[in-house]
Biopython code that builds the backbone (N, CA, C, O; Angstrom):
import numpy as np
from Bio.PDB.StructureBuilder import StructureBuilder

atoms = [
    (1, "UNK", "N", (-154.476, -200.254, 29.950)),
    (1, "UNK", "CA", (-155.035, -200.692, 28.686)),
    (1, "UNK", "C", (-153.880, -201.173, 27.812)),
    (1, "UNK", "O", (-152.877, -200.482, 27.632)),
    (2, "UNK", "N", (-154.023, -202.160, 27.373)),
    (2, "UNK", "CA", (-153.061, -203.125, 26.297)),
    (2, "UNK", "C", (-153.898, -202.986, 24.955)),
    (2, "UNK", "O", (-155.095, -202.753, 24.783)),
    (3, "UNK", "N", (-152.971, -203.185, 24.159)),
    (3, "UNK", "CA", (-153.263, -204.263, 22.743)),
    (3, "UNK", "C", (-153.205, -205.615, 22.818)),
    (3, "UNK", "O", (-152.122, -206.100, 23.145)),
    (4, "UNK", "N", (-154.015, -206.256, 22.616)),
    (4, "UNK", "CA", (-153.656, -207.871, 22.905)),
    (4, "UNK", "C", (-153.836, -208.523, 21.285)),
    (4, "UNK", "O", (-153.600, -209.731, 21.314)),
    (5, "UNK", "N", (-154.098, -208.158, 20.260)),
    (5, "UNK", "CA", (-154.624, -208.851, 19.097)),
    (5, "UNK", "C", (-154.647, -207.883, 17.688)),
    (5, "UNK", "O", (-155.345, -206.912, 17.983)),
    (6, "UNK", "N", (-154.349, -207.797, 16.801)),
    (6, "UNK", "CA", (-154.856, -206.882, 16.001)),
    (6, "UNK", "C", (-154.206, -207.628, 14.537)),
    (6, "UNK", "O", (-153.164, -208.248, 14.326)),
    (7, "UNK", "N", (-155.630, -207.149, 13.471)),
    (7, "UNK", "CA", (-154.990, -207.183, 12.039)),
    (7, "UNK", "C", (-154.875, -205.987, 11.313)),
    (7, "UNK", "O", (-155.732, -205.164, 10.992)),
    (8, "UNK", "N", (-153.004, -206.064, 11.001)),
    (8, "UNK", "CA", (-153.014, -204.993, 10.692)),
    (8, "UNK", "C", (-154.080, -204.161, 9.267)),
    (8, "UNK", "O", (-154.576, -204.714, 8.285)),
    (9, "UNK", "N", (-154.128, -202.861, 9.629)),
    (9, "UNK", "CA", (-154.389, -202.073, 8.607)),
    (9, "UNK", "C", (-156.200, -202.184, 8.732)),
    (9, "UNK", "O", (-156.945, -201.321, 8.268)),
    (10, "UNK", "N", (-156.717, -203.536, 9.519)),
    (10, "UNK", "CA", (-158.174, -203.747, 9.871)),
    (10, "UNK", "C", (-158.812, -203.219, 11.023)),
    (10, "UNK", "O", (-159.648, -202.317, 10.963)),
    (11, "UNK", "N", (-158.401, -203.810, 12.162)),
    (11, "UNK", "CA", (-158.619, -203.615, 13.403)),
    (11, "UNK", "C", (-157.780, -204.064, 14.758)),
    (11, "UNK", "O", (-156.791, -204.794, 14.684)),
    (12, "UNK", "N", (-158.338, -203.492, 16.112)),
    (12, "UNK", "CA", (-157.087, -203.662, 17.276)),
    (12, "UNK", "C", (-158.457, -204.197, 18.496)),
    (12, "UNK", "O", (-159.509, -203.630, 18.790)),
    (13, "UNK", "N", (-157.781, -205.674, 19.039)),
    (13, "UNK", "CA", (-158.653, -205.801, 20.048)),
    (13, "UNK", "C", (-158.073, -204.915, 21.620)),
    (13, "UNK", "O", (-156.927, -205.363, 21.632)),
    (14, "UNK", "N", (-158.121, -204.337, 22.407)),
    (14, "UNK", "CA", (-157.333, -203.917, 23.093)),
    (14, "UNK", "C", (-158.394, -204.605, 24.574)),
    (14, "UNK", "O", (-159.566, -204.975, 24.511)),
    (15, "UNK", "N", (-157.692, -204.590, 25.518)),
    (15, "UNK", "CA", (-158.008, -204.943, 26.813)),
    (15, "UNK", "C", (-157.953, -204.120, 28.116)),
    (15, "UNK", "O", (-156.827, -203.796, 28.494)),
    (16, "UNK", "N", (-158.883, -203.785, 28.763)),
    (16, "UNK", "CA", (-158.408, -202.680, 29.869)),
    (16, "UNK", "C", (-158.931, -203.638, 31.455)),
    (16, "UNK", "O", (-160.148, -203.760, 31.598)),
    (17, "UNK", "N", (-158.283, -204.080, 32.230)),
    (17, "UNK", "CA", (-159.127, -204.950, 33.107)),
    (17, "UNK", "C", (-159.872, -205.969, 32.454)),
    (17, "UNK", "O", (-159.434, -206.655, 31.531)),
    (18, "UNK", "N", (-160.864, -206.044, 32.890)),
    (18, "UNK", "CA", (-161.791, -206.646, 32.200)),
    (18, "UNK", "C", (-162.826, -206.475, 31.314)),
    (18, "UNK", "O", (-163.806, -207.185, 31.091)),
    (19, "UNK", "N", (-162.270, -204.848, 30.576)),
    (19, "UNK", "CA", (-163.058, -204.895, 29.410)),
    (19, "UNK", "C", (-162.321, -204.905, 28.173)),
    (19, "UNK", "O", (-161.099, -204.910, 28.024)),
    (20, "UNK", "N", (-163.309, -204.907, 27.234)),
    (20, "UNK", "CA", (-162.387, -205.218, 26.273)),
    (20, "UNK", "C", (-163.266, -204.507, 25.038)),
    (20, "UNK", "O", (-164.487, -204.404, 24.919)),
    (21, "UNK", "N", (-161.888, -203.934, 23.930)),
    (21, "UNK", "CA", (-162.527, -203.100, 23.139)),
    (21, "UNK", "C", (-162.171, -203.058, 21.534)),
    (21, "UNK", "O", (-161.157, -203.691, 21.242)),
    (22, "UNK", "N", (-162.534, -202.711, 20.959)),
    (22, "UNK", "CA", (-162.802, -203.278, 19.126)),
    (22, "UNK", "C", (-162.846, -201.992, 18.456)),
    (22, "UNK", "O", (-163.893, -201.409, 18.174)),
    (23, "UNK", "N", (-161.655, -201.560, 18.204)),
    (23, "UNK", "CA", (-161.501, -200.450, 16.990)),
    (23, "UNK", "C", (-161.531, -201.166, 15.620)),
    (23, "UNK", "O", (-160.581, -201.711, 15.059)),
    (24, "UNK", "N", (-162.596, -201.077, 15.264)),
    (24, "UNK", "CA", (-162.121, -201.375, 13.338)),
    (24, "UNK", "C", (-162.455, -200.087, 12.630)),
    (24, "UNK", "O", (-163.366, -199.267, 12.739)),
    (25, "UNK", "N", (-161.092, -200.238, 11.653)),
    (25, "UNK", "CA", (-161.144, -199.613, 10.557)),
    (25, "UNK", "C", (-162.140, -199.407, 9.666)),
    (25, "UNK", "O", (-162.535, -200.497, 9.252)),
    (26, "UNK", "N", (-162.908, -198.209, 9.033)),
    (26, "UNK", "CA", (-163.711, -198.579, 8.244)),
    (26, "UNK", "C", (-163.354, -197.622, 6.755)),
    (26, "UNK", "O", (-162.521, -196.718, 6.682)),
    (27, "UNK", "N", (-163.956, -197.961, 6.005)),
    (27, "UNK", "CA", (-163.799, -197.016, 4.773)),
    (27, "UNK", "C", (-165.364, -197.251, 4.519)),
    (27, "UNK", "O", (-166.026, -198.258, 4.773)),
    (28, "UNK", "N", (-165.820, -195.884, 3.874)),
    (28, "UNK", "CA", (-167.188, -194.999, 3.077)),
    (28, "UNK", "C", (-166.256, -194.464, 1.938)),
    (28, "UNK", "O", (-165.284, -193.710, 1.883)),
    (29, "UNK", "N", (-167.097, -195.297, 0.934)),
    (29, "UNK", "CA", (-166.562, -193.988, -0.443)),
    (29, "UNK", "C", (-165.323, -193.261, -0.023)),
    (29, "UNK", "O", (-164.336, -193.960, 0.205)),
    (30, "UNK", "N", (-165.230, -192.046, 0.104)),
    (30, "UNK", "CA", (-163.680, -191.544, 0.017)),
    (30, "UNK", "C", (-163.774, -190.986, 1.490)),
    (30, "UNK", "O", (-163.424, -189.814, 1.634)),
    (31, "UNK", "N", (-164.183, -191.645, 2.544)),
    (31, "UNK", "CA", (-163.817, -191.475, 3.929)),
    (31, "UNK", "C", (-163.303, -192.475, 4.282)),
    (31, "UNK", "O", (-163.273, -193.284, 3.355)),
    (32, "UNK", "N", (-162.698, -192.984, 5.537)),
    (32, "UNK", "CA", (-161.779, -193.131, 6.244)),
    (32, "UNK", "C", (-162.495, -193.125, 7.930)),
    (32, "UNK", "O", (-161.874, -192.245, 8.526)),
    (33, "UNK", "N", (-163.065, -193.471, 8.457)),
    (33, "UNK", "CA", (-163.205, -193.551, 10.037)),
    (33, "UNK", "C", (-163.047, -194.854, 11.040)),
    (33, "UNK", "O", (-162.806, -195.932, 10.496)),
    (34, "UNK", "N", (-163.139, -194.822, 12.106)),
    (34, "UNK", "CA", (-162.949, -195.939, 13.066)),
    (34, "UNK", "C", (-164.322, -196.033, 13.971)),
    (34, "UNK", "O", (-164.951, -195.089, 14.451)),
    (35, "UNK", "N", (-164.585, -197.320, 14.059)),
    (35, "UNK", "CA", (-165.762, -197.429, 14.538)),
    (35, "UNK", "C", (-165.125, -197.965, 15.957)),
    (35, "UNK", "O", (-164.477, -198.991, 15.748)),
    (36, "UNK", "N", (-165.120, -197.595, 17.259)),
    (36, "UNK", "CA", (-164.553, -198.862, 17.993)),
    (36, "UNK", "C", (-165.766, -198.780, 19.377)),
    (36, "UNK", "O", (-166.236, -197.850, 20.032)),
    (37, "UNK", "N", (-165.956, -200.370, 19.382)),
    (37, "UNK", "CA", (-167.158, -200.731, 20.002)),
    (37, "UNK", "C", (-166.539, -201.604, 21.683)),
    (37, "UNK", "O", (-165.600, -202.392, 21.570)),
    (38, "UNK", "N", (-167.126, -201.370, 23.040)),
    (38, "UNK", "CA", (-166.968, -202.261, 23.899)),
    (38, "UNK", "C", (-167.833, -203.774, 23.818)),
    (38, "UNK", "O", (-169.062, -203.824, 23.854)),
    (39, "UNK", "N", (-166.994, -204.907, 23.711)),
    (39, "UNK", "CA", (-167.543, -206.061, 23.983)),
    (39, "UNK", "C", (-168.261, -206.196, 25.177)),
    (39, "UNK", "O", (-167.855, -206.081, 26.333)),
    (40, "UNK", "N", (-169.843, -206.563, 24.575)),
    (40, "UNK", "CA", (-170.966, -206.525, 25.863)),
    (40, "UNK", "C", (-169.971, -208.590, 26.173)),
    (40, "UNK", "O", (-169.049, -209.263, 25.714)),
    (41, "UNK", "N", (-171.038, -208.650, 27.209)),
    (41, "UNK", "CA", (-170.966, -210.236, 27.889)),
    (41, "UNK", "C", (-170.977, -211.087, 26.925)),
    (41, "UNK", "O", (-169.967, -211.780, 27.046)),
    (42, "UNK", "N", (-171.475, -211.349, 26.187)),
    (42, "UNK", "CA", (-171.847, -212.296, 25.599)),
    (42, "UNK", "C", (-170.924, -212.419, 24.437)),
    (42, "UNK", "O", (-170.588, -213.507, 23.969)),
    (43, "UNK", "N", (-170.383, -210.845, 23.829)),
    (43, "UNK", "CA", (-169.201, -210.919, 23.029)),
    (43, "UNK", "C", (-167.918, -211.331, 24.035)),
    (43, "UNK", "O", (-166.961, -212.040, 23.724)),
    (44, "UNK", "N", (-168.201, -210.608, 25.487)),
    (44, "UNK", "CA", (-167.049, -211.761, 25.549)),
    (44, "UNK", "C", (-166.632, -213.024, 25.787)),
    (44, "UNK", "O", (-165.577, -213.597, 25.518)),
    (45, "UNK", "N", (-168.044, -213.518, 26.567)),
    (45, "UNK", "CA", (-167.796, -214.915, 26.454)),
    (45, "UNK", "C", (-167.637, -215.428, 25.092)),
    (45, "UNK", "O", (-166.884, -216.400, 25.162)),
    (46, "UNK", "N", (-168.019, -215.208, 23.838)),
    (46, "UNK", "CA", (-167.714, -216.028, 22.369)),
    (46, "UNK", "C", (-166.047, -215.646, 22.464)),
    (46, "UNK", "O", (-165.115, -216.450, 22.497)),
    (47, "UNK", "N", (-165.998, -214.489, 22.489)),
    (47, "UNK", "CA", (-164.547, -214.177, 22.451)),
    (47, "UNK", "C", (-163.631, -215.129, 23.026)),
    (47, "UNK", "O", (-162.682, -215.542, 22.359)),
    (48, "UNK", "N", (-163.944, -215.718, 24.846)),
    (48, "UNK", "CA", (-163.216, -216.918, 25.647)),
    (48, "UNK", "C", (-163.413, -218.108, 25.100)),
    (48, "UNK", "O", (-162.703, -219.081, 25.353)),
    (49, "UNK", "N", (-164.561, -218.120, 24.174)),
    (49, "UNK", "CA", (-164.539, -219.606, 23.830)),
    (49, "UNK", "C", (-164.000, -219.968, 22.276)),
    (49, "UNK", "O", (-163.323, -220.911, 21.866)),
    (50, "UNK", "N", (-164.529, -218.932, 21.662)),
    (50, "UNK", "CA", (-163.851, -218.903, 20.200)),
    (50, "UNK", "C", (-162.445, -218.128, 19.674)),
    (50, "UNK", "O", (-161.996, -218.332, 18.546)),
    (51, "UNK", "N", (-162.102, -217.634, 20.197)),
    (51, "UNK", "CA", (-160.909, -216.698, 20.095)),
    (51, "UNK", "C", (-160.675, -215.814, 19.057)),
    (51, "UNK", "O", (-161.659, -215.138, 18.757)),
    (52, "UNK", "N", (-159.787, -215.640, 18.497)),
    (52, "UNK", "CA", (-159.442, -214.694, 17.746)),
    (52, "UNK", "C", (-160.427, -214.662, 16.488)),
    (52, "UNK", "O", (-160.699, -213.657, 15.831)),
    (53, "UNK", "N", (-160.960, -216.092, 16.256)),
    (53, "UNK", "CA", (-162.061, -216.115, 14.915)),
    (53, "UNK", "C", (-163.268, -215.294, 15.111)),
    (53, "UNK", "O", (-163.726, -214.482, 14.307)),
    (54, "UNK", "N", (-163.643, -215.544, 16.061)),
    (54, "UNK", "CA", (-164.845, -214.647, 16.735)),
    (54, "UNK", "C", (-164.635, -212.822, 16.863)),
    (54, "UNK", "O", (-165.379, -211.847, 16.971)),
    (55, "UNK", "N", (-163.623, -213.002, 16.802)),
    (55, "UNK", "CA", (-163.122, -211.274, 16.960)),
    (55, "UNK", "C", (-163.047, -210.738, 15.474)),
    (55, "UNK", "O", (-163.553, -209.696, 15.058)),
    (56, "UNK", "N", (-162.279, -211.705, 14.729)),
    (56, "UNK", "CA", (-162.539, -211.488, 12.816)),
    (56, "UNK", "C", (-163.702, -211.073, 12.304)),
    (56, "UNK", "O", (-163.951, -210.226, 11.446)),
    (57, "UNK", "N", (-164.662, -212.067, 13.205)),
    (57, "UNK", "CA", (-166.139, -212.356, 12.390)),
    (57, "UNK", "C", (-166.605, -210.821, 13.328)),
    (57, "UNK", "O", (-167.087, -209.951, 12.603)),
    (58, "UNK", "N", (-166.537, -210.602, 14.244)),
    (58, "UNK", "CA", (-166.870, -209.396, 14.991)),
    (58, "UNK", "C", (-166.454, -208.507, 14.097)),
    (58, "UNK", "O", (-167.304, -207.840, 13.507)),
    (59, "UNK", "N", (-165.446, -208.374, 13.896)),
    (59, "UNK", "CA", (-164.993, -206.722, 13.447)),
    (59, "UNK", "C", (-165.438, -206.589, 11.437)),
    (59, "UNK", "O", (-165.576, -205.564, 10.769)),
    (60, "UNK", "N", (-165.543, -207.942, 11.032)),
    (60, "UNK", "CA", (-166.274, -207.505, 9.841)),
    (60, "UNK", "C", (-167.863, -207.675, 10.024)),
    (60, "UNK", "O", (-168.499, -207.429, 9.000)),
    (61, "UNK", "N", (-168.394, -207.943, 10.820)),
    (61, "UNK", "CA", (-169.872, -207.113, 11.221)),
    (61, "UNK", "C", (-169.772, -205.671, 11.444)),
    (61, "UNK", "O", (-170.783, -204.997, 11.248)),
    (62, "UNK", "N", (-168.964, -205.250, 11.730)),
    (62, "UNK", "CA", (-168.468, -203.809, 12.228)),
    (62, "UNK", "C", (-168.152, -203.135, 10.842)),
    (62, "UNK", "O", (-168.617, -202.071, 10.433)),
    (63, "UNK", "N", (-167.173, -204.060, 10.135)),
    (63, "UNK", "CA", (-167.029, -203.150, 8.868)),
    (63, "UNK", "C", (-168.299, -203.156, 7.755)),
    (63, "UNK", "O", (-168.558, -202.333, 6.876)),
    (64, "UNK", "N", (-168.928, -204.289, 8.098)),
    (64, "UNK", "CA", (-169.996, -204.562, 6.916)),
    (64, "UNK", "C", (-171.383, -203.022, 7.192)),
    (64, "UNK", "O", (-172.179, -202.425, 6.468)),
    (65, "UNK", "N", (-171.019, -202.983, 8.481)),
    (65, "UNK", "CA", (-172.096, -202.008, 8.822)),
    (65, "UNK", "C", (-171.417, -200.279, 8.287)),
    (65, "UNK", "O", (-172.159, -199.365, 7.927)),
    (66, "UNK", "N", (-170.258, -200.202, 8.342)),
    (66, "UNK", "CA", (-169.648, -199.306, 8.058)),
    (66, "UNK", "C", (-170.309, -197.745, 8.261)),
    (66, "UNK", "O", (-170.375, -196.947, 7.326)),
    (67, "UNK", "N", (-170.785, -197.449, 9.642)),
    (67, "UNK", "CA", (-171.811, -197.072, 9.087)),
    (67, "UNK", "C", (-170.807, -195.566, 11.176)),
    (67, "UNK", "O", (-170.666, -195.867, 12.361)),
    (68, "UNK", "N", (-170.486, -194.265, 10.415)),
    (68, "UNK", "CA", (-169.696, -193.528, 11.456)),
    (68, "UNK", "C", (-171.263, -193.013, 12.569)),
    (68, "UNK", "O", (-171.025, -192.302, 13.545)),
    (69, "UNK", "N", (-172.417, -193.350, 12.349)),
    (69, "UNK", "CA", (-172.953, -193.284, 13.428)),
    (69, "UNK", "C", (-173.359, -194.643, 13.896)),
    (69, "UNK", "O", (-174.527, -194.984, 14.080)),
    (70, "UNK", "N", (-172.143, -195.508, 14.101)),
    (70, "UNK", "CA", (-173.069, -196.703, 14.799)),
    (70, "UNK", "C", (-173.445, -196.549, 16.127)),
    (70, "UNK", "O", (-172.586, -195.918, 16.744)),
    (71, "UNK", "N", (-174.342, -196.862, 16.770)),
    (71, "UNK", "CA", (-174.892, -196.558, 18.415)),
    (71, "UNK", "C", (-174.321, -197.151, 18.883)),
    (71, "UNK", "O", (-174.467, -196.981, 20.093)),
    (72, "UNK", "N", (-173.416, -198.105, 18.594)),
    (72, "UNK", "CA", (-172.327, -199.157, 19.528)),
    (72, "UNK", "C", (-171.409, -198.040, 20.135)),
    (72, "UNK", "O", (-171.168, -197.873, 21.331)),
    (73, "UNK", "N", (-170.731, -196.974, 18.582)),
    (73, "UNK", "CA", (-169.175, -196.577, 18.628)),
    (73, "UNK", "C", (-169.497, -195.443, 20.071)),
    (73, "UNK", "O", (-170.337, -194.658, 20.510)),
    (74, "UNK", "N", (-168.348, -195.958, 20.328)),
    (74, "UNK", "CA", (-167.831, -195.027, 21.708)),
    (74, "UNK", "C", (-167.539, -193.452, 21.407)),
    (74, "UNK", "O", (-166.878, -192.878, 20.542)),
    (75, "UNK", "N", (-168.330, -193.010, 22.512)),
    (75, "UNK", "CA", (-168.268, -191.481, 21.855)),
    (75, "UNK", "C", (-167.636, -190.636, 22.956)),
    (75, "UNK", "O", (-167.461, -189.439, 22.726)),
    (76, "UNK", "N", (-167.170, -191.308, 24.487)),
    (76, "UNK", "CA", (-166.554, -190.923, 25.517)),
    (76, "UNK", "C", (-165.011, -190.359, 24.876)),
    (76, "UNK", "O", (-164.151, -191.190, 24.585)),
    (77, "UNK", "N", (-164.817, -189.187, 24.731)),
    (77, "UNK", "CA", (-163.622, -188.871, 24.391)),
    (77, "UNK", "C", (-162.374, -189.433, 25.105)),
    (77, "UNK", "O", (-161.526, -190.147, 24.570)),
    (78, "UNK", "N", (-162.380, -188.991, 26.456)),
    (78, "UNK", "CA", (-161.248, -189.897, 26.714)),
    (78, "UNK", "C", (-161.178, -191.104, 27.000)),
    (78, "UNK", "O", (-160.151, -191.370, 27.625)),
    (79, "UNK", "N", (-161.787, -191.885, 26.821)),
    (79, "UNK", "CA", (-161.717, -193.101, 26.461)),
    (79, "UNK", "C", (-161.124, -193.383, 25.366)),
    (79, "UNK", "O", (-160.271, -194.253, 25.187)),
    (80, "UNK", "N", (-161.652, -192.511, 24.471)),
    (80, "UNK", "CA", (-161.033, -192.776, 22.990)),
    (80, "UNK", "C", (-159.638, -192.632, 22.880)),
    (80, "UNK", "O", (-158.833, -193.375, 22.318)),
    (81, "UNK", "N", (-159.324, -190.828, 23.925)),
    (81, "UNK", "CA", (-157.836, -190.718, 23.223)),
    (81, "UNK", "C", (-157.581, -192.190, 24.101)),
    (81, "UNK", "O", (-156.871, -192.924, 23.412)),
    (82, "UNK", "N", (-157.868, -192.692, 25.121)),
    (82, "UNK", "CA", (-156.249, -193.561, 25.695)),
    (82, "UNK", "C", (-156.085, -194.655, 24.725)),
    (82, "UNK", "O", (-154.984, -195.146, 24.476)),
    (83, "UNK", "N", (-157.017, -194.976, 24.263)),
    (83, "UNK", "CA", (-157.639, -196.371, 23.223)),
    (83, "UNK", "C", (-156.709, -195.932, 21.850)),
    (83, "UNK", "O", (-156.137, -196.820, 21.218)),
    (84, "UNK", "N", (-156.602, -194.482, 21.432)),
    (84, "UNK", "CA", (-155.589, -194.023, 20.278)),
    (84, "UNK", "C", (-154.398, -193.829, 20.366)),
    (84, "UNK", "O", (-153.652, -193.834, 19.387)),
    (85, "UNK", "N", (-153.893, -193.553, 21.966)),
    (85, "UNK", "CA", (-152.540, -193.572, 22.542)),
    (85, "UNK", "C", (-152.390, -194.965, 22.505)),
    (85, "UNK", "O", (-151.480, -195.292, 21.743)),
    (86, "UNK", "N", (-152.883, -195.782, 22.982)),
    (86, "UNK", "CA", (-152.684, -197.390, 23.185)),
    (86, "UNK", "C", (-152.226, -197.796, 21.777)),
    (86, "UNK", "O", (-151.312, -198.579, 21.519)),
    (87, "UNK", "N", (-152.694, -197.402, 21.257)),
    (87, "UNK", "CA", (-152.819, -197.996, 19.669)),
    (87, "UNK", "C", (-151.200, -197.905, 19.004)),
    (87, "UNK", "O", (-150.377, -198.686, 18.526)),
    (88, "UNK", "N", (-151.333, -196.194, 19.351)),
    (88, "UNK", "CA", (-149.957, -195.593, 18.200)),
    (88, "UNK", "C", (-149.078, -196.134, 19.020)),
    (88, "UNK", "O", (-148.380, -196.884, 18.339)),
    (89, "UNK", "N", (-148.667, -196.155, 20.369)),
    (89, "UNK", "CA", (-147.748, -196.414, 20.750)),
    (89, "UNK", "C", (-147.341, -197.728, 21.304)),
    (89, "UNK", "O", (-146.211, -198.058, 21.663)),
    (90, "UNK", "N", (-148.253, -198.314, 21.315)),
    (90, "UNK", "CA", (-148.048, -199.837, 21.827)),
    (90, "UNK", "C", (-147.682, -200.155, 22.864)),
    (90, "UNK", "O", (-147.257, -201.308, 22.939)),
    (91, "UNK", "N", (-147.675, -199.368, 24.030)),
    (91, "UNK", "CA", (-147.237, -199.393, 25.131)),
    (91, "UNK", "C", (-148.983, -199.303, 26.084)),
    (91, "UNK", "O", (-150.077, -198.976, 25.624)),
    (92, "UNK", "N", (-148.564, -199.794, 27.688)),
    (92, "UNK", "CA", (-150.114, -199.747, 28.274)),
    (92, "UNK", "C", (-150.467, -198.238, 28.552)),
    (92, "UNK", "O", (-149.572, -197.393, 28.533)),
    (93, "UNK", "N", (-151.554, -197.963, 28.767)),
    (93, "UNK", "CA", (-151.724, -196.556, 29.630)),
    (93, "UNK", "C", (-152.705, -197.166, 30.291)),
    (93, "UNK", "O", (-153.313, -196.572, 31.181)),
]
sb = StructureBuilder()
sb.init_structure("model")
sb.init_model(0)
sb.init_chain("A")
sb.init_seg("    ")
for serial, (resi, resn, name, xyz) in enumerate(atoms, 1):
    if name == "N":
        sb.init_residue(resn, " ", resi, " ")
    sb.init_atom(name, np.array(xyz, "f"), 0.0, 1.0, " ", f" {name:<3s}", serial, name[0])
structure = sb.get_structure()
């Protein structure tokens, strides 16, 4: 798993094989959480054809929803930590 894309302080597109995954940042009133969602097909084909704009417009649908039970967000723990190791350290796992 890589980082391939990210704005800081917003969100991180990261890549594992061939999937690919969308941590955004969110803020609630005086919380603080991360929503991070796997790109189905169709996000990724916009993703191959539109690039990084499509990932913008993605992750503020994500923040607009802001919402720490979204049914998207990944709730597989380790998935998560490697996706939070990936993150802090910038290196693959």
């Amino acid at each position: 798993m890589r980082v391939i894309d990210h704005e800081p302080g917003a969100w991180f597109l990261l890549q594992d094989d061939n999937d690919y995954f969308l941590d955004v940042n969110c803020d609630r009133a005086m919380v603080s959480f991360s929503v991070t969602i796997k790109l189905n097909e169709a996000e990724r084909q916009l993703y191959a054809s539109e690039g990084r704009a499509y990932i913008v417009a993605l992750a503020d649908e994500v923040l607009g929803r802001s919402d720490p039970l979204d049914p998207r967000d990944i709730r597989d723990s380790a998935l998560l930590e490697r996706i939070s190791l990936t993150i802090r350290t910038g290196h693959e796992t």
